[in-house]
Residue, then its C-alpha position, 0 to 999 in steps of 0.5 A: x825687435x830691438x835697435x840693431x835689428x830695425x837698423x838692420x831691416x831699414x838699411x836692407x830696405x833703403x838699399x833694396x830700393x835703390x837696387x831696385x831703381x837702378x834695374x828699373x832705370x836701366x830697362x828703361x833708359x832707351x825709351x823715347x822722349x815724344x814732345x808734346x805741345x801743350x796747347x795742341x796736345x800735339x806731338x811735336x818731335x821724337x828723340x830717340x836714344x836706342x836702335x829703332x828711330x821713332x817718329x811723330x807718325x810712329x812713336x810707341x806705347x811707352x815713351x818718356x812724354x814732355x810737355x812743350x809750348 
């Protein structure tokens, strides 16, 4: 493989990547963020970026978790 190609081929991949995580971030984008209290392994408050509200009693499988004191 001479130069111009492997620039080619690492170019092509640092731009597939970054495609790639755009799509990603946008699919994901609505999922909520649970606030977990880090002492009680509790969760403390729901915020919810999309249409459904989601709460403590509620929140779903896939969520954004952070950790809180």
């Amino acid at each position: 493989m001479n130069k111009d190609n492997l620039y080619t081929a690492i170019s092509f991949g640092i731009v597939t990547v970054m495609f790639g995580g755009l799509i990603w971030a946008m699919a994901f984008s609505d999922m909520p963020d649970v606030h977990i209290s880090y002492s009680t392994k509790e969760c403390v408050a729901v915020i919810n970026y999309g249409d459904t509200e989601y709460t403590c009693d509620n929140y779903p499988k896939k969520y954004n978790h952070i950790w809180v004191q």
